[in-house]
N, CA, C, O and CB atoms as a CASP TS submission, in Angstrom:
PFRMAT TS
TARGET T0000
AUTHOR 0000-0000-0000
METHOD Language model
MODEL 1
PARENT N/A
ATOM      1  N   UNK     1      27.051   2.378 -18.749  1.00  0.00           N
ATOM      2  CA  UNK     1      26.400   3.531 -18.201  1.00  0.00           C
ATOM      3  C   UNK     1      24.906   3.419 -18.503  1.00  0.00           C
ATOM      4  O   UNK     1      24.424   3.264 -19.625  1.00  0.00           O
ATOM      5  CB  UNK     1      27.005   4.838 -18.772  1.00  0.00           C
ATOM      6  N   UNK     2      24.062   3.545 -17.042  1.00  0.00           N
ATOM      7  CA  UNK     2      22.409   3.520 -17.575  1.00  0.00           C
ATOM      8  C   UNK     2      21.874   4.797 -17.107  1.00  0.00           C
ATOM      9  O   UNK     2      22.044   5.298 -15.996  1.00  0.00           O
ATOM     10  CB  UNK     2      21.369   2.199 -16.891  1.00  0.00           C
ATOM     11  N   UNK     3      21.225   5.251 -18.066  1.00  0.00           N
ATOM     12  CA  UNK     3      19.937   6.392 -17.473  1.00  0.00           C
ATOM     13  C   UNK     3      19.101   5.608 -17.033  1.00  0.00           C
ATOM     14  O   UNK     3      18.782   4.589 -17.646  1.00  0.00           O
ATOM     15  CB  UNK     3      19.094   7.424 -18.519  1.00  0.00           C
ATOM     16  N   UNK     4      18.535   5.998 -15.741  1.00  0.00           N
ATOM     17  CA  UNK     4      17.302   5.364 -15.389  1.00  0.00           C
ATOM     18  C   UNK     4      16.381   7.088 -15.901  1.00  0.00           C
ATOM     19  O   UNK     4      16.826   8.228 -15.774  1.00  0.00           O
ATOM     20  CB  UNK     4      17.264   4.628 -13.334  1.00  0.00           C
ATOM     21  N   UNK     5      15.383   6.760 -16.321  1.00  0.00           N
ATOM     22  CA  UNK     5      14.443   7.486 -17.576  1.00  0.00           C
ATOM     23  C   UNK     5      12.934   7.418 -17.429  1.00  0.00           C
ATOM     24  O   UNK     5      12.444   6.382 -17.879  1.00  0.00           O
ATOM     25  CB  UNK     5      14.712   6.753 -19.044  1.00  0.00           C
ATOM     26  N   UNK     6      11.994   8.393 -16.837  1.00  0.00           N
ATOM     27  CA  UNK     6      10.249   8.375 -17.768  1.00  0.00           C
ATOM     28  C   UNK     6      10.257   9.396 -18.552  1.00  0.00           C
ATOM     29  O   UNK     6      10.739  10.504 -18.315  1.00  0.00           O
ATOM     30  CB  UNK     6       8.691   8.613 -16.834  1.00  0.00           C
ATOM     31  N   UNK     7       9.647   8.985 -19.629  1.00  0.00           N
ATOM     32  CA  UNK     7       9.667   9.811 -20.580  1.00  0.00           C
ATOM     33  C   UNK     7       8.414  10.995 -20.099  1.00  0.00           C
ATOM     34  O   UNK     7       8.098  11.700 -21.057  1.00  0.00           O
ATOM     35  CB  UNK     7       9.468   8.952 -21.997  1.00  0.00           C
ATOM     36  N   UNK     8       7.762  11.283 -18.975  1.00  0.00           N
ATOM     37  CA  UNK     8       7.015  12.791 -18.750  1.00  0.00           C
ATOM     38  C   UNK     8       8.191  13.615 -17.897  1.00  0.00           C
ATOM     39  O   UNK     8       7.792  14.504 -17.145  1.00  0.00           O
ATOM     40  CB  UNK     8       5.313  12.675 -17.690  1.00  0.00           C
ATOM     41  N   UNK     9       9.522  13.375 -17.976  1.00  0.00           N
ATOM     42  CA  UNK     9      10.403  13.938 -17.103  1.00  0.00           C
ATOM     43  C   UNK     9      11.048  15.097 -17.826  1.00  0.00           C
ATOM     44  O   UNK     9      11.801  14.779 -18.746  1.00  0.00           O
ATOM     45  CB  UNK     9      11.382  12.933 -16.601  1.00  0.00           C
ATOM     46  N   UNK    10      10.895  16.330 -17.588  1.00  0.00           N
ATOM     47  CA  UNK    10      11.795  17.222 -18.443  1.00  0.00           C
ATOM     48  C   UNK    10      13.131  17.075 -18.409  1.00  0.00           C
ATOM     49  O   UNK    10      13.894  17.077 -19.375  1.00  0.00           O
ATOM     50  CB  UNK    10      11.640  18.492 -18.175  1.00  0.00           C
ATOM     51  N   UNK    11      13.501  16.893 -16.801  1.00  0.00           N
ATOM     52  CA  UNK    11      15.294  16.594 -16.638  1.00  0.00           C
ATOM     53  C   UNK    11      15.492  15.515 -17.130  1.00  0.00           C
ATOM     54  O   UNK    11      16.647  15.417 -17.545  1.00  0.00           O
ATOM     55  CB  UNK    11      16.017  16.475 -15.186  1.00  0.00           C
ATOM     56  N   UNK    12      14.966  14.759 -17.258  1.00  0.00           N
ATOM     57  CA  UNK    12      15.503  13.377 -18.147  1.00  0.00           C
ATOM     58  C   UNK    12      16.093  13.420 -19.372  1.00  0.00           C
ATOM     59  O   UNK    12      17.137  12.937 -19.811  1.00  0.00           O
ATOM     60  CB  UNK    12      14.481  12.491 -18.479  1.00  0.00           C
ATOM     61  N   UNK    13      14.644  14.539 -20.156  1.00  0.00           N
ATOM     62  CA  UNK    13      14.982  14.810 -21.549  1.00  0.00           C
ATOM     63  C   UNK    13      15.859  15.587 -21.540  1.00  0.00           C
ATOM     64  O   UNK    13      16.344  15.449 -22.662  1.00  0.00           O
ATOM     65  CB  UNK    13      14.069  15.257 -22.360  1.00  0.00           C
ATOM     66  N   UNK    14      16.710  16.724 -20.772  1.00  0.00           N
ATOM     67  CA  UNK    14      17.515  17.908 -20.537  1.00  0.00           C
ATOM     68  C   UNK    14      18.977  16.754 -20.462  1.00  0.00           C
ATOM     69  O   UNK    14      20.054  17.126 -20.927  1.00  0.00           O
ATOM     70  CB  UNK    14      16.971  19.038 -18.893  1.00  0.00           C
ATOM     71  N   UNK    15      18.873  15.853 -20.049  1.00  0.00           N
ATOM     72  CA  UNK    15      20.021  15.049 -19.606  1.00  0.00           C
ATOM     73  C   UNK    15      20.022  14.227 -20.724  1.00  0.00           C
ATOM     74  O   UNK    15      21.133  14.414 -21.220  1.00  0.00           O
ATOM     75  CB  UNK    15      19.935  14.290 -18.201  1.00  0.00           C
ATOM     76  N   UNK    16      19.448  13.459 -21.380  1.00  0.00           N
ATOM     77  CA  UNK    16      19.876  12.431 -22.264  1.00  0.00           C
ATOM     78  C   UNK    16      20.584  13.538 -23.586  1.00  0.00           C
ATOM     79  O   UNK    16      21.666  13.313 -24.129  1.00  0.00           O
ATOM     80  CB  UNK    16      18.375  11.284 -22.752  1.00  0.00           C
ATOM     81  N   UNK    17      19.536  14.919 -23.957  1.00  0.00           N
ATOM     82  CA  UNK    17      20.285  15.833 -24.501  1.00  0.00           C
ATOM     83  C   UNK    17      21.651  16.193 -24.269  1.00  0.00           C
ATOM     84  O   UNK    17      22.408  16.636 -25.133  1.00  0.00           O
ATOM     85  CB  UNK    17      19.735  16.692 -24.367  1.00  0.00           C
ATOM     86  N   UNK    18      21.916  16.000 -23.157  1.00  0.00           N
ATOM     87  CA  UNK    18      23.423  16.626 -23.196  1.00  0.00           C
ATOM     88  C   UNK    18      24.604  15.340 -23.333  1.00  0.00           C
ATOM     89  O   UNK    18      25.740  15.484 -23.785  1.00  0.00           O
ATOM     90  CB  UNK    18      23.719  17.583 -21.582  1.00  0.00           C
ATOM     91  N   UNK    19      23.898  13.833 -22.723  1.00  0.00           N
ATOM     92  CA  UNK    19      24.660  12.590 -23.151  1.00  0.00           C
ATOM     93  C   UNK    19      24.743  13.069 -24.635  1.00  0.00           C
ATOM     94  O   UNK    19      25.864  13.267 -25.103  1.00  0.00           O
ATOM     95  CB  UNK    19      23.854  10.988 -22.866  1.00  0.00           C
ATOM     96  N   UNK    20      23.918  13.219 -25.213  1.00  0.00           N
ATOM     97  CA  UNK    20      23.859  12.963 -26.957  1.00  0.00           C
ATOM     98  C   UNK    20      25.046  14.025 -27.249  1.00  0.00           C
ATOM     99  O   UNK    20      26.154  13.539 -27.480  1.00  0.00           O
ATOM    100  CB  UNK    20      22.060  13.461 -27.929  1.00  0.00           C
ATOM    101  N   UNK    21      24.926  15.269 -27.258  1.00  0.00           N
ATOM    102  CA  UNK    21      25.652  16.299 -27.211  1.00  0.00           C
ATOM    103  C   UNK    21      27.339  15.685 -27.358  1.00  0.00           C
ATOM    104  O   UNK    21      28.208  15.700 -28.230  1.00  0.00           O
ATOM    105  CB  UNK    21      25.224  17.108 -25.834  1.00  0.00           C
ATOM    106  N   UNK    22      27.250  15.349 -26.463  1.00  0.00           N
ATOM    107  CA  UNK    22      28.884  14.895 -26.033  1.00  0.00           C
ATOM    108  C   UNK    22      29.186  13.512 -26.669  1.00  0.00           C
ATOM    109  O   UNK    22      30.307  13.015 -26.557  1.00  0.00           O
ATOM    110  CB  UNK    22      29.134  14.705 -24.208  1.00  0.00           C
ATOM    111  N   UNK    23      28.297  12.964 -27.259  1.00  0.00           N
ATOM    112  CA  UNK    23      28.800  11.395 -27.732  1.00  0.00           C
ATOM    113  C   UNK    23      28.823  10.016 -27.116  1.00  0.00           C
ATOM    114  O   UNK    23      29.191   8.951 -27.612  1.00  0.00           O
ATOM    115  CB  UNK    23      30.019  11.437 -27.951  1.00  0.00           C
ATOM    116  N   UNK    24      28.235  10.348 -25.650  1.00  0.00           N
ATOM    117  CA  UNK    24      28.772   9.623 -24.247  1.00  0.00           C
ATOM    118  C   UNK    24      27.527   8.610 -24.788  1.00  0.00           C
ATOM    119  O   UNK    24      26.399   9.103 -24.800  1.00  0.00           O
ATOM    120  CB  UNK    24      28.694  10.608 -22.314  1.00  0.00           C
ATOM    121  N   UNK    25      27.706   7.117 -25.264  1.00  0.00           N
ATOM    122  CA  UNK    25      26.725   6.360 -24.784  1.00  0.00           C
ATOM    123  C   UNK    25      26.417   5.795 -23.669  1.00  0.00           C
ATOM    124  O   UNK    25      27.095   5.618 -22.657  1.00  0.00           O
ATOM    125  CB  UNK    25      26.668   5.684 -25.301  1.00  0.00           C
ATOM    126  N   UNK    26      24.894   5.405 -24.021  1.00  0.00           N
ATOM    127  CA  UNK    26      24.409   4.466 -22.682  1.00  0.00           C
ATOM    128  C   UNK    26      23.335   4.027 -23.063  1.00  0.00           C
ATOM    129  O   UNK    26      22.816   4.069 -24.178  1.00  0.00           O
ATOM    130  CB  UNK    26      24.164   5.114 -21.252  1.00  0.00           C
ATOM    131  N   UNK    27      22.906   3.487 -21.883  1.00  0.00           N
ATOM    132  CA  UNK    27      21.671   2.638 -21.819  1.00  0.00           C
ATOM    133  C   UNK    27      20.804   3.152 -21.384  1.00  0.00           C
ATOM    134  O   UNK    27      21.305   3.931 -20.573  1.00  0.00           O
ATOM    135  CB  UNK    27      21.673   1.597 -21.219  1.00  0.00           C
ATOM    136  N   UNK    28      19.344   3.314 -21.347  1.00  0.00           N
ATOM    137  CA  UNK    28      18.126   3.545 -21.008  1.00  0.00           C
ATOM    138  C   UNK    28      17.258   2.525 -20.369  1.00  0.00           C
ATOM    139  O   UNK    28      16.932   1.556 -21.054  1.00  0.00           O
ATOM    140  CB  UNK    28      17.615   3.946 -22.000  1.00  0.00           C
ATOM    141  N   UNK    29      16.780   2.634 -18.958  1.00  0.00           N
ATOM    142  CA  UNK    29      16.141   1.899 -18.167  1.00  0.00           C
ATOM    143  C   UNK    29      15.027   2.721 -17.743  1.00  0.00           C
ATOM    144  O   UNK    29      15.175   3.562 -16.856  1.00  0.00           O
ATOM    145  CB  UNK    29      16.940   1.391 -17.163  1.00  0.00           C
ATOM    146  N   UNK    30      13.730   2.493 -18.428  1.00  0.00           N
ATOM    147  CA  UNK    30      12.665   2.728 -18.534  1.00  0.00           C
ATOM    148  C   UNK    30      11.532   2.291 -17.441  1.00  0.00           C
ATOM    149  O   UNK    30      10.436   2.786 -17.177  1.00  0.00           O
ATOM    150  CB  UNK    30      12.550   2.348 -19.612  1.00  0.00           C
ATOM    151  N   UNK    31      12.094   1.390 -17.016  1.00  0.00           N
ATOM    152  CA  UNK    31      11.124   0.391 -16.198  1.00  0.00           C
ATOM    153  C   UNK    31      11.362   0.768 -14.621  1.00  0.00           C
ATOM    154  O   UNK    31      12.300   0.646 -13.833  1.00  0.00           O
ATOM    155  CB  UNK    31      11.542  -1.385 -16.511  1.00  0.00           C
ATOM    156  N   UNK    32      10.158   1.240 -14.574  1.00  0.00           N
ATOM    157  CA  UNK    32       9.579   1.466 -13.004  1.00  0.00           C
ATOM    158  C   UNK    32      10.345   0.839 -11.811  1.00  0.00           C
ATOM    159  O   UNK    32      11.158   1.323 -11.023  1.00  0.00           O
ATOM    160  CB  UNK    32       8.107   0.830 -12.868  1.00  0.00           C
ATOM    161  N   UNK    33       9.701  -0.665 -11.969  1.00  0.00           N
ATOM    162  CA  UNK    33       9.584  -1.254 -10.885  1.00  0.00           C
ATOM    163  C   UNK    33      11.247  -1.937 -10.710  1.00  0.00           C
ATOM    164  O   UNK    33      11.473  -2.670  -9.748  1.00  0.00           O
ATOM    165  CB  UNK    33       8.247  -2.281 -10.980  1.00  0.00           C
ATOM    166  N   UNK    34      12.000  -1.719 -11.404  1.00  0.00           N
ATOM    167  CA  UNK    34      13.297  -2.044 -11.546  1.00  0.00           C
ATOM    168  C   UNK    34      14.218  -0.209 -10.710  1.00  0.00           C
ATOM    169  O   UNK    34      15.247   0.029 -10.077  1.00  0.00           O
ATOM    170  CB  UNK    34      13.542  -2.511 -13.640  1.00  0.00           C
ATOM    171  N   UNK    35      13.101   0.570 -11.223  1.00  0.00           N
ATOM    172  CA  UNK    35      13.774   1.686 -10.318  1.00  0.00           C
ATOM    173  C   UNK    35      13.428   1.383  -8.770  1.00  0.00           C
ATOM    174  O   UNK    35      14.263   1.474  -7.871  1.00  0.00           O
ATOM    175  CB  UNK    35      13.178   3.273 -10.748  1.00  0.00           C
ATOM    176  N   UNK    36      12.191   1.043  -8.601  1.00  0.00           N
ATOM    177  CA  UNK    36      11.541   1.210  -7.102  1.00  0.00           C
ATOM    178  C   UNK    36      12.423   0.043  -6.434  1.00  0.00           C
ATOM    179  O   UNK    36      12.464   0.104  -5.206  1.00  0.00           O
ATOM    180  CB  UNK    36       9.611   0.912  -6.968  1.00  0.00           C
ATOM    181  N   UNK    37      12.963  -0.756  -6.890  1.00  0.00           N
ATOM    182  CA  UNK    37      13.697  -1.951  -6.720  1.00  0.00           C
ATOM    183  C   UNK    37      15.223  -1.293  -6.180  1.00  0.00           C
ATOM    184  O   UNK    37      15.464  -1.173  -4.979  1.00  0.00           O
ATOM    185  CB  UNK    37      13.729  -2.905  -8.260  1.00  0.00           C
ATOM    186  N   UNK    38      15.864  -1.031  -6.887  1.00  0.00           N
ATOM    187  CA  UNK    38      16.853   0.068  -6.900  1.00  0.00           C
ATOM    188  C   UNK    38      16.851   0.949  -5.155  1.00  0.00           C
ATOM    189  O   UNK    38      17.838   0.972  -4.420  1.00  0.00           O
ATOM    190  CB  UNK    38      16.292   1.220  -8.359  1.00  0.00           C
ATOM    191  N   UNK    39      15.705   1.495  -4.878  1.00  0.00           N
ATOM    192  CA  UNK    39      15.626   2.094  -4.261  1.00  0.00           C
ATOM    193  C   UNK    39      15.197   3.903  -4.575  1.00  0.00           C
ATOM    194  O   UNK    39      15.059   4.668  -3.620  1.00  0.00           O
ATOM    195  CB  UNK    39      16.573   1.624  -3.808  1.00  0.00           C
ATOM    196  N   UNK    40      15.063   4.286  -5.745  1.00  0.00           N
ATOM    197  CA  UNK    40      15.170   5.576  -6.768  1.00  0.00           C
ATOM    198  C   UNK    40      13.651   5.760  -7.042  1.00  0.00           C
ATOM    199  O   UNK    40      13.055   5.208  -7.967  1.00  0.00           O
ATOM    200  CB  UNK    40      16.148   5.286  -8.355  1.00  0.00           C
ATOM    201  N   UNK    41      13.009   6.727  -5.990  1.00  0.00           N
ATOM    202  CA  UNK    41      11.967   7.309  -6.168  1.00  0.00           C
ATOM    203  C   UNK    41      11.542   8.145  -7.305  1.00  0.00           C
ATOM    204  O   UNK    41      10.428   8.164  -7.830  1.00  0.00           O
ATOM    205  CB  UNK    41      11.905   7.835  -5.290  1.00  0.00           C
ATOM    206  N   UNK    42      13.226   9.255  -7.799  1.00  0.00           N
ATOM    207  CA  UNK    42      12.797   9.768  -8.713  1.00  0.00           C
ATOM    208  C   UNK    42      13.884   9.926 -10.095  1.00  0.00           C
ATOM    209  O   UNK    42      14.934   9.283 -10.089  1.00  0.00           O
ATOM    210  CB  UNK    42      12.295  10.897  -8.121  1.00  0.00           C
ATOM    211  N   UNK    43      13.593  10.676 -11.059  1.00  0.00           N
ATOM    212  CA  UNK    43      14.487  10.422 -12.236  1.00  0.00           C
ATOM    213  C   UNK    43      14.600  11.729 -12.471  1.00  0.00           C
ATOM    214  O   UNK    43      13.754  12.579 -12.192  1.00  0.00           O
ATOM    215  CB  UNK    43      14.002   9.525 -13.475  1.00  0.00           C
ATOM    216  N   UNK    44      15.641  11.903 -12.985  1.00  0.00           N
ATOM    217  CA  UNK    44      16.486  10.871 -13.862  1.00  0.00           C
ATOM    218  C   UNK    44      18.126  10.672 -12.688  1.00  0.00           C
ATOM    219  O   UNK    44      18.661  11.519 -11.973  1.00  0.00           O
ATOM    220  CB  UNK    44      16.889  11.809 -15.884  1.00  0.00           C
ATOM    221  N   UNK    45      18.420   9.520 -12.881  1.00  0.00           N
ATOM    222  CA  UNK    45      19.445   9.204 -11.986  1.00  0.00           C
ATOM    223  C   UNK    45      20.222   8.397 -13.443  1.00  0.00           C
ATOM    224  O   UNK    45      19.673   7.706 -14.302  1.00  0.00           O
ATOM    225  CB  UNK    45      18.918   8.185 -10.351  1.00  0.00           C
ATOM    226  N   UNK    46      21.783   8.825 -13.303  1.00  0.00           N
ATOM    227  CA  UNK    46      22.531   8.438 -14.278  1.00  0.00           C
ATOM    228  C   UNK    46      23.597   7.348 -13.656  1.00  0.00           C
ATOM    229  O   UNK    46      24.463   7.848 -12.939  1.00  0.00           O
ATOM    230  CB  UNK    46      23.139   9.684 -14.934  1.00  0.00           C
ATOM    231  N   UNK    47      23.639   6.084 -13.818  1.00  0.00           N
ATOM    232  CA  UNK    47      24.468   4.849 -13.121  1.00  0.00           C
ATOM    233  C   UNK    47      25.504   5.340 -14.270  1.00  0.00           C
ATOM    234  O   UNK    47      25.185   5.457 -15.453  1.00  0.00           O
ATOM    235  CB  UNK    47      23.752   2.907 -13.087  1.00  0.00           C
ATOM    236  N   UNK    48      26.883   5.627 -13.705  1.00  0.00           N
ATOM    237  CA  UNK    48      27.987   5.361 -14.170  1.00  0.00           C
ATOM    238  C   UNK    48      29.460   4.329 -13.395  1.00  0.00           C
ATOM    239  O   UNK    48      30.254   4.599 -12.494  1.00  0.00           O
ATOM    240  CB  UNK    48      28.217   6.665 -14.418  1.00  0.00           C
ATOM    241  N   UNK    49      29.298   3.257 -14.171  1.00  0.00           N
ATOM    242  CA  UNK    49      29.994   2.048 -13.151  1.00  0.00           C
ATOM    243  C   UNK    49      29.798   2.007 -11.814  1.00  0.00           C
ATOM    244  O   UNK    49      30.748   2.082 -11.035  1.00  0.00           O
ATOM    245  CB  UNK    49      31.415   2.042 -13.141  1.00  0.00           C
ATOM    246  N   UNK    50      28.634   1.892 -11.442  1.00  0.00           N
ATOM    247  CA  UNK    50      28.214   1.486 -10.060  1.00  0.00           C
ATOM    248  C   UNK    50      28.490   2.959  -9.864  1.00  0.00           C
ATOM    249  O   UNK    50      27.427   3.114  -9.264  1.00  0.00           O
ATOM    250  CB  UNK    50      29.059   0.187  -9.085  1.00  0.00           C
ATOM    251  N   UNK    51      29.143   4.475  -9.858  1.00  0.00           N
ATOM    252  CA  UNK    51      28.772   5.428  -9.014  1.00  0.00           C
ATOM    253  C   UNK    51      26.893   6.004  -9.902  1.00  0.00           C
ATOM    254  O   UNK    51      26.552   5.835 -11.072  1.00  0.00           O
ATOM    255  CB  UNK    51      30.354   6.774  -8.973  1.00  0.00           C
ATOM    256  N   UNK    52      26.173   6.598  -8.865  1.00  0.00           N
ATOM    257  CA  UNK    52      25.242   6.698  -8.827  1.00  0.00           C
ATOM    258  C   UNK    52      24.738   8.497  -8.943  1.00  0.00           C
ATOM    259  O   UNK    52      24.462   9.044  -7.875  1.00  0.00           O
ATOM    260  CB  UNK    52      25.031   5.855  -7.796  1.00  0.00           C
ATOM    261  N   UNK    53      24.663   9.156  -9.976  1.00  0.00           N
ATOM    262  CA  UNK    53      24.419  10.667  -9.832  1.00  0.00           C
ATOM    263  C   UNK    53      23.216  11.204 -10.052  1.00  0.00           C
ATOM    264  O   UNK    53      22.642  10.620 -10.972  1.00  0.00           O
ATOM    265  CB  UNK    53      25.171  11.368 -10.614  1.00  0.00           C
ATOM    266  N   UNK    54      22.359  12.419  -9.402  1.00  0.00           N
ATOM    267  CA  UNK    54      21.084  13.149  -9.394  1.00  0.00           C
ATOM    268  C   UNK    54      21.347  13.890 -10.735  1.00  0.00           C
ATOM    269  O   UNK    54      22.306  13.560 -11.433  1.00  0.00           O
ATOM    270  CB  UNK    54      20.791  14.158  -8.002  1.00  0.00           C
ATOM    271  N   UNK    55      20.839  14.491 -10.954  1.00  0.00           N
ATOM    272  CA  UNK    55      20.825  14.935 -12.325  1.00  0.00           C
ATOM    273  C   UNK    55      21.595  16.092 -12.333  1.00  0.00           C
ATOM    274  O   UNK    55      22.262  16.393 -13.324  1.00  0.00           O
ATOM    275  CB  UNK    55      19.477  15.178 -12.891  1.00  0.00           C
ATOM    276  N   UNK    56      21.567  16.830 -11.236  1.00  0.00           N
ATOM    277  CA  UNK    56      22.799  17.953 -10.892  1.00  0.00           C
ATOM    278  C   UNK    56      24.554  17.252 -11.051  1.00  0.00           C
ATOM    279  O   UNK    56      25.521  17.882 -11.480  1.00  0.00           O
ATOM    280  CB  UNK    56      22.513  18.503  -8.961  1.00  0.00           C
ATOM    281  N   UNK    57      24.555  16.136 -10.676  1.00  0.00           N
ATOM    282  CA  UNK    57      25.586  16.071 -10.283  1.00  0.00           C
ATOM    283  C   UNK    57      25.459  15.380 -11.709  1.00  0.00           C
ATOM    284  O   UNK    57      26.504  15.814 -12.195  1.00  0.00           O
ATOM    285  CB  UNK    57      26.028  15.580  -8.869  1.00  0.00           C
ATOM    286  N   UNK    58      24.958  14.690 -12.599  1.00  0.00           N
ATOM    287  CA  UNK    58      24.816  14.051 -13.987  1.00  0.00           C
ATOM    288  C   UNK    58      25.529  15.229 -14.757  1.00  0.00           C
ATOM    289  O   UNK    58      26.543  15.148 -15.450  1.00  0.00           O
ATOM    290  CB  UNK    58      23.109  13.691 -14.528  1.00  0.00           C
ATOM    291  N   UNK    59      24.886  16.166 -14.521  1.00  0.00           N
ATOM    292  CA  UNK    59      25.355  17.519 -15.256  1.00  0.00           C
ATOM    293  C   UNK    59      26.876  17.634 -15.603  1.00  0.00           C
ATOM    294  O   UNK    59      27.573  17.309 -16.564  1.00  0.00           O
ATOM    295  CB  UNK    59      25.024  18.782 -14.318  1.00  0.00           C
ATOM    296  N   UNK    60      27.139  18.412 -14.056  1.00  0.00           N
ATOM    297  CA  UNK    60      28.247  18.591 -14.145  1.00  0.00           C
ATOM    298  C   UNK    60      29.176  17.512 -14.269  1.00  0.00           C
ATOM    299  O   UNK    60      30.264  18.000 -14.573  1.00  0.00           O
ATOM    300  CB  UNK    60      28.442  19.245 -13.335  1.00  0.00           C
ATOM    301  N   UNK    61      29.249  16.198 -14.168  1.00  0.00           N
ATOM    302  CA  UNK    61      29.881  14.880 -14.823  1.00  0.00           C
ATOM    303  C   UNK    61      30.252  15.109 -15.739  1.00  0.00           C
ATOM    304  O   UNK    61      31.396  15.228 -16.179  1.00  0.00           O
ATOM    305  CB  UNK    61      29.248  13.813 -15.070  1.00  0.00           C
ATOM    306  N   UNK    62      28.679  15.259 -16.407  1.00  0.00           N
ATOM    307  CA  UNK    62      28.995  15.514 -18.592  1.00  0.00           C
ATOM    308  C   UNK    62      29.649  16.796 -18.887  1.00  0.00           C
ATOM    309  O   UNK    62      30.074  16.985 -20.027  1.00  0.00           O
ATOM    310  CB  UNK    62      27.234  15.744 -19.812  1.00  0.00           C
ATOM    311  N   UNK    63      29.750  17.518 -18.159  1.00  0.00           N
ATOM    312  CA  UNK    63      30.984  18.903 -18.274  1.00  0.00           C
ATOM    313  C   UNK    63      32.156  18.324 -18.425  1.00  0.00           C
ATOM    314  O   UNK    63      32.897  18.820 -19.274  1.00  0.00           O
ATOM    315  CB  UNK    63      31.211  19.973 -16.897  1.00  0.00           C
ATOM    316  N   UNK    64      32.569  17.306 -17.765  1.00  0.00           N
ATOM    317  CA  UNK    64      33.986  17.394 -17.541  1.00  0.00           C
ATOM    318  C   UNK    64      34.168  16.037 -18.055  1.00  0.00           C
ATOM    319  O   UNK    64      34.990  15.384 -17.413  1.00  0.00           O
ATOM    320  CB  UNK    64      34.542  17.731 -16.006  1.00  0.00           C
ATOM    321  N   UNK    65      33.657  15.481 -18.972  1.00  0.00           N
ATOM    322  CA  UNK    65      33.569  14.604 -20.289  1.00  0.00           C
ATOM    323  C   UNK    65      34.333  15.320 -21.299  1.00  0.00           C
ATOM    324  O   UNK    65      34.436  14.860 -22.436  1.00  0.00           O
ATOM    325  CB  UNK    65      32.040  14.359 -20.846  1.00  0.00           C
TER
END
């Protein structure tokens, strides 16, 4: 599981908070041009085995963790 992550993002930080919360590890992908690559204009987008979630839908994921 990767967060794609900038750290001036509030939902990013709102989201890695609630990974932590729950215990759920992952990975952190920091790097830009590996997002723009991707296709992912913006963050935070949470890769869980190839499915791909907005931070809404990240949310409610980690609910039902």
């Amino acid at each position: 599981m990767t967060i794609l992550y900038t750290n001036n993002c509030p939902k990013c930080k709102v989201l890695k908070q609630k990974l932590d919360a729950k215990q759920i590890l992952y990975e952190v992908c920091e790097d830009v041009e590996t997002m723009m690559d991707k296709g992912f204009r913006s963050t935070p987008v949470l890769d869980v085995n190839g499915k791909i979630m907005t931070f809404l839908d990240a949310v409610e994921w980690i609910k039902g963790e």
